[in-house]
C-alpha positions as CSV (number, residue, x, y, z in Angstrom):
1,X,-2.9,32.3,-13.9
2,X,-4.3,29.8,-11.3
3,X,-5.7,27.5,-14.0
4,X,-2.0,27.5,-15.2
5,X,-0.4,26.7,-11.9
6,X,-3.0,24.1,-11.3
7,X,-2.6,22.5,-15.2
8,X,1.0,22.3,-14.6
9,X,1.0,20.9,-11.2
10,X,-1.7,18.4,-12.1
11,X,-4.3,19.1,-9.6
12,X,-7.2,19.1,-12.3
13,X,-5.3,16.0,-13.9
14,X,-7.4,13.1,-15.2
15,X,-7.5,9.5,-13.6
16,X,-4.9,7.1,-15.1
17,X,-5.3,4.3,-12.6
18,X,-9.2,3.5,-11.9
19,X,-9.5,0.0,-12.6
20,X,-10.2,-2.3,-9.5
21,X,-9.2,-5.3,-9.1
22,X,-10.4,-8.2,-7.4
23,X,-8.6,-10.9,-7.8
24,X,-7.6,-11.7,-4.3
25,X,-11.4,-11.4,-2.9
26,X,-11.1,-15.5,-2.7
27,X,-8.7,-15.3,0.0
28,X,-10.5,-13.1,2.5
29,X,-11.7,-15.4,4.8
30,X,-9.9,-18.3,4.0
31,X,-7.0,-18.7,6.3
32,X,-7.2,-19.9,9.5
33,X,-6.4,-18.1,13.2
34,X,-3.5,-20.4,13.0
35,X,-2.2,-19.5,9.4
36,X,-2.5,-16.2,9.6
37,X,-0.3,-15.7,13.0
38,X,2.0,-18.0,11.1
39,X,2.3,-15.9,8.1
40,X,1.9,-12.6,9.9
41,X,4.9,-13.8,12.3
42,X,6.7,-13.6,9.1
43,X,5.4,-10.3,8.0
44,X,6.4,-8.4,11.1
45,X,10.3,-8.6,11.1
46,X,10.3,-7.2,8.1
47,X,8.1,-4.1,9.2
48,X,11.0,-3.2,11.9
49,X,13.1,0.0,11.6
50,X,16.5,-0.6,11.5
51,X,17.7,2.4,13.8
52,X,20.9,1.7,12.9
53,X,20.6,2.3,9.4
54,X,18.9,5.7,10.4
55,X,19.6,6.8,13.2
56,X,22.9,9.5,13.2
């Protein structure tokens, strides 16, 4: 029964998704202190909660 539950529930399910990728490795290290506080400036307004939206 237990190798039932876990079949259905996929805990002894085989890996779909186990190709890596690399193809942003040639950015690490590339940007300067200065770019990257101008990008993550960006970033960061969009990573706020809008409590309005959640809050009842």
């Amino acid at each position: 029964m237990i190798e039932a539950i876990k079949k259905h529930i996929g805990v002894d399910k085989e890996k779909q998704f186990t190709r890596e990728w690399q193809d942003l490795d040639q950015l690490f290290n590339k940007w300067s202190k200065a770019e990257h506080n101008r990008i993550q400036g960006k970033i960061d307004p969009e990573r706020q909660i809008d409590h309005e939206l959640w809050d009842e």
